[in-house]
KEDRENSE-852889 format. One record per residue (C-alpha): x, y, z. Coordinates in steps of 0.2 Angstrom, whole numbers, padded with zeros to 4 digits, always signed. Example, Ala and Ser with C-alpha at 12.3 -4.5 7.8 and 13.67 -1.06 7.14 Angstrom:
<atoms>
+0062-0022+0039/+0068-0005+0036/
</atoms>
This chain:
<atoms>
+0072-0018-0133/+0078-0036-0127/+0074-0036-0109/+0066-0025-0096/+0072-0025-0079/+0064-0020-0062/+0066-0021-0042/+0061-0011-0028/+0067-0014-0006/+0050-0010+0000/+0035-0020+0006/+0027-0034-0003/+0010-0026-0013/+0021-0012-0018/+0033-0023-0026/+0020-0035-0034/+0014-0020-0041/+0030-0015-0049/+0032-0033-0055/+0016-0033-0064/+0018-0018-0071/+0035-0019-0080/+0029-0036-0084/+0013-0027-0094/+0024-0017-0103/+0037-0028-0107/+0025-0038-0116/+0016-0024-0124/+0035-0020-0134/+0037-0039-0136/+0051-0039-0121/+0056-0051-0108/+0056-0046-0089/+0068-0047-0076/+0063-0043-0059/+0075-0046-0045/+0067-0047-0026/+0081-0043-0017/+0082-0041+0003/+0069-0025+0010/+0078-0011+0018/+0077-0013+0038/+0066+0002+0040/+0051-0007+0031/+0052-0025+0038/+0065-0025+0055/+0063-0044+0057/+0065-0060+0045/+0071-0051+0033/+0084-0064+0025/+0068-0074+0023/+0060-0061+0010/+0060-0071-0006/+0049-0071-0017/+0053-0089-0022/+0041-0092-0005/+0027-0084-0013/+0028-0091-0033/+0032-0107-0037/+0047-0101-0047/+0050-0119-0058/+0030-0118-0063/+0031-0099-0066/+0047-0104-0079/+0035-0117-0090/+0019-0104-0088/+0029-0089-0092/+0045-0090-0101/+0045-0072-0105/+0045-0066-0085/+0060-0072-0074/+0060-0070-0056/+0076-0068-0045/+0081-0068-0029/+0092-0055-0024/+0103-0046-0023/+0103-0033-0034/+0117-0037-0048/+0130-0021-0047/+0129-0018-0065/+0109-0014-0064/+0111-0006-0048/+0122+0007-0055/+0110+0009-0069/+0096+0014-0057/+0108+0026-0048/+0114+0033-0064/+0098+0034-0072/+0083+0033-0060/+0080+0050-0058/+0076+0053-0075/+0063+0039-0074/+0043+0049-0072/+0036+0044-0057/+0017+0051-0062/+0004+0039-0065/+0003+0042-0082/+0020+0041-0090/+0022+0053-0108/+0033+0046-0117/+0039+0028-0116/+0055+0032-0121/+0059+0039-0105/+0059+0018-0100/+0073+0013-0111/+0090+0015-0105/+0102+0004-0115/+0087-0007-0119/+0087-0011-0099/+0069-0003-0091/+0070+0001-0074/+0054+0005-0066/+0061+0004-0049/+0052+0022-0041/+0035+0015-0053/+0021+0010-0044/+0009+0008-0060/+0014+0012-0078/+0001+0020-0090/+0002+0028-0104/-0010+0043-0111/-0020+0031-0123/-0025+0019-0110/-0038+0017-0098/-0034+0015-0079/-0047+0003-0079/-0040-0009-0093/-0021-0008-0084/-0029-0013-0068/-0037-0027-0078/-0025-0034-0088/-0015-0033-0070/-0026-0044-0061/-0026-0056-0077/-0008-0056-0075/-0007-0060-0056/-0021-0074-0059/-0006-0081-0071/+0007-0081-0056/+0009-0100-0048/+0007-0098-0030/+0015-0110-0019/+0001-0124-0014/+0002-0123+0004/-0002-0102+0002/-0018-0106-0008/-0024-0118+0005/-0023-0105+0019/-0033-0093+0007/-0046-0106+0004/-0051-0112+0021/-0055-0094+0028/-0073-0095+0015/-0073-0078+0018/-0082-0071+0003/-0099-0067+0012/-0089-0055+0023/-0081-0035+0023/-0064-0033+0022/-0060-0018+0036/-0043-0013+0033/-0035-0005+0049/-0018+0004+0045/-0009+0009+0061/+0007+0002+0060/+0020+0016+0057/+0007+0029+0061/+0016+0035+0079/+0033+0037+0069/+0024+0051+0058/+0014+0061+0068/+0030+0062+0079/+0040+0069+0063/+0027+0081+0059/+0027+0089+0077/+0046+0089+0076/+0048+0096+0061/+0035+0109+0064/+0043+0113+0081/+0061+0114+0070/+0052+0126+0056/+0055+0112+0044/+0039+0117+0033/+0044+0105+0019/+0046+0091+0031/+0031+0094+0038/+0020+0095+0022/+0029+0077+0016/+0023+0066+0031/+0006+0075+0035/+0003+0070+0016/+0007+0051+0018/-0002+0053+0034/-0017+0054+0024/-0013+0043+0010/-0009+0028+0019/-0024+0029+0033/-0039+0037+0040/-0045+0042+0057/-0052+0027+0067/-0067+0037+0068/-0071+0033+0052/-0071+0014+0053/-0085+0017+0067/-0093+0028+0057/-0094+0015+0043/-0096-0002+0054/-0111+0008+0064/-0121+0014+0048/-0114-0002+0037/-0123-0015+0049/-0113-0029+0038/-0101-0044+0047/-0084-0038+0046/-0068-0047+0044/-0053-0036+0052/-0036-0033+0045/-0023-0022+0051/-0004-0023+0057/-0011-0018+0075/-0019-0033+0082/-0025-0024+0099/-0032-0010+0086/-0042-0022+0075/-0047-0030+0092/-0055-0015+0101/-0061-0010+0085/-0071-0026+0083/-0076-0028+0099/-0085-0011+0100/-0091-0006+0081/-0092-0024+0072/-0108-0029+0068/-0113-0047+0074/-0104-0062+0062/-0086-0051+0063/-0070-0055+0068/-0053-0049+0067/-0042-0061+0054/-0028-0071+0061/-0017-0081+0048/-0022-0100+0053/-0002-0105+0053/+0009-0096+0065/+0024-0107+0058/+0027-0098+0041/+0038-0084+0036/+0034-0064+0037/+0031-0063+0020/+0019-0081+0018/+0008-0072+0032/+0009-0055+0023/+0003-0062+0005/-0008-0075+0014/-0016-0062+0022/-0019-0050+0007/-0026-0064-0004/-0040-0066+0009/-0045-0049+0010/-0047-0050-0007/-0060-0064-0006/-0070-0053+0003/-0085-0047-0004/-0079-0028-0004/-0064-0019+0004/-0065-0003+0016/-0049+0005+0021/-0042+0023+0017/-0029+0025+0004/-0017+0009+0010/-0008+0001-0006/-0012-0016+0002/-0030-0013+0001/-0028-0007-0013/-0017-0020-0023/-0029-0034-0012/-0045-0027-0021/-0036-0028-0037/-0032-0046-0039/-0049-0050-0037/-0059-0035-0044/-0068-0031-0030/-0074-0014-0024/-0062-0004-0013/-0074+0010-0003/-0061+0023+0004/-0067+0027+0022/-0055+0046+0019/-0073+0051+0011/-0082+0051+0028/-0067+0064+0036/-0059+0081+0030/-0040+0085+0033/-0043+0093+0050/-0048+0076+0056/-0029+0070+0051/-0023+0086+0064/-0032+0079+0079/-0029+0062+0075/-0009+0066+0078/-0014+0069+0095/-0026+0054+0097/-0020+0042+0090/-0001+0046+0086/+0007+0052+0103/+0014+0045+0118/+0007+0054+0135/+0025+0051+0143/+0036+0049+0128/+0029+0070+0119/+0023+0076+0134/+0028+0094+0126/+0017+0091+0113/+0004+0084+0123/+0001+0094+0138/+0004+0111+0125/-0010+0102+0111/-0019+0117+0107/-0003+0129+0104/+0005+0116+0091/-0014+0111+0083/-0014+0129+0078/+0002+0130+0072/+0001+0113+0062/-0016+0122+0053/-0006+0135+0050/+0006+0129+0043/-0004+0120+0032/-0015+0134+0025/-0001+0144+0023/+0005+0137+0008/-0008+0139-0003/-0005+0126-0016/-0001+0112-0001/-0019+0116+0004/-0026+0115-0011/-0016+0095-0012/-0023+0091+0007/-0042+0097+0003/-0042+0086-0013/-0038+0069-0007/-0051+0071+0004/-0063+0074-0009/-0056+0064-0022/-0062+0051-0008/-0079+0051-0012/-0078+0048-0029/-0075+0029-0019/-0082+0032-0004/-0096+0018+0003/-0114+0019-0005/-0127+0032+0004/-0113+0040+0018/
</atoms>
């Protein structure tokens, strides 16, 4: 195998992920990598986004004398290797722990487009996180980027990472999709509903018992502010990205390179939080500990909906909350799923809560 190849149109940790990933594996077959950064999809990023380049991030020329064997491209995607991923992507296992390797090679091209994190049976997850994090340590970032991270001396400090941004969008799917008898629907967004966040409840719940400063994240400033405002111990404040001039994606990678200087990071199943904790080996407390999946059902209702724009579903809450718990613990497996992620939580929940 001469040469793996990978890309993916989502956000930014999600693709750094991927990137470091095939970039492992390449190495461990003795391959080269080829990761092309084309332009996100508009439902990820609606603005900026033909200024999404990686080469904003990584100083490419340094990246070229410093790894000769990675080679990062701008996109867009070339046809030949985007009719490979069509063809071929499917058959690509999507599991955290891929069986066979073989399943990679397609006409010695990998793609590991759908692949957050490759490992295989005889390794460790936390030797892949490692060699990851000594791997994105490598990457040269562009010098203006490092000095934004440095001047925020935020090491003595909590990361709080406060996920709201497409929140309303999927609590409104799983009401309309219940309301159509669209079970399958249904089951899909309340499960990302849970992976990507947690009830706001649960960041007071922390902050109150915590009693340490806090540095806020989230892509909700007004959140992160009323948030602060009422549960942040003294010493906390909510993080603002010093130079408004730079592009989306400078902010973004700023941003999650400072929540990584933090001391430790608390947020609920959010890739970003996750990928941030990595690249510095810090500890990621997962706040999904502190609630159980019936707390996701009301959080539709508090935190999701629009008084005016789902009246139907607001003004009728306790006909659809016992239909949406119905639905749930009617399929017996899907239950089994939602009650687990839960309590895999607290595995990595905070100390002593």
């Amino acid at each position: 195998m001469k040469e793996l190849f990978s890309f993916r149109t989502d956000r930014l940790t999600s693709r750094l992920q991927a990137m470091l990933s095939c970039w492992r594996y390449a190495r461990s077959v003795g391959s080269n990598t080829t990761i092309i950064w084309p332009k996100p999809r508009d439902e990820y990023i609606a603005d900026e986004t033909q200024h999404y380049e990686i080469s904003r991030i990584i100083d490419l020329p340094r990246l070229a004398m410093r790894a000769p064997d990675l080679k990062l491209v701008d996109g867009p995607i070339p046809r030949p290797m985007l009719n490979l991923w069509k063809e071929h992507g499917h058959k690509v296992n999507k599991s955290a722990v891929v069986e066979d390797p073989a399943q990679f090679e397609m006409g010695g091209i990998h793609v590991s487009g759908a692949l957050l994190v490759y490992r295989s049976p005889d390794e460790k997850r936390e030797d892949v996180e490692r060699e990851m994090a000594e791997l994105f340590k490598s990457l040269p970032l562009r010098r203006h980027l490092s000095v934004l991270v440095e001047e925020e001396k935020a090491s003595e400090l909590v990361a709080i990472h406060v996920r709201r941004g497409d929140l309303v969008s999927y609590g409104r799917a799983i009401l309309k999709a219940l309301k159509a008898g669209n079970q399958n629907l249904v089951q899909a967004k309340f499960r990302m509903l849970m992976a990507k966040t947690v009830p706001i409840d649960a960041y007071s719940t922390y902050l109150e018992k915590s009693g340490n400063a806090a540095l806020f994240f989230s892509d909700d400033d007004d959140v992160a502010q009323a948030l602060c405002d009422r549960s942040g111990p003294t010493g906390s404040r909510v993080y603002r990205c010093s130079d408004e001039t730079i592009f989306p994606i400078e902010r973004d990678f700023v941003t999650m390179l400072v929540m990584g200087q933090c001391r430790e990071i608390v947020g609920g199943g959010s890739v970003y939080a996750r990928f941030a904790a990595s690249t510095t080996a810090k500890p990621l407390r997962d706040l999904r500990a502190l609630v159980t999946w019936r707390d996701y059902v009301e959080m539709i209702w508090d935190e999701c909906l629009d008084p005016e724009k789902d009246k139907e579903f607001v003004s009728d809450r306790s006909r659809y909350t016992q239909m949406l718990i119905d639905a749930i613990t009617a399929d017996e497996q899907f239950y089994k799923v939602v009650k687990r992620i839960t309590s895999k939580a607290a595995n990595n929940g905070p100390p002593g809560m």
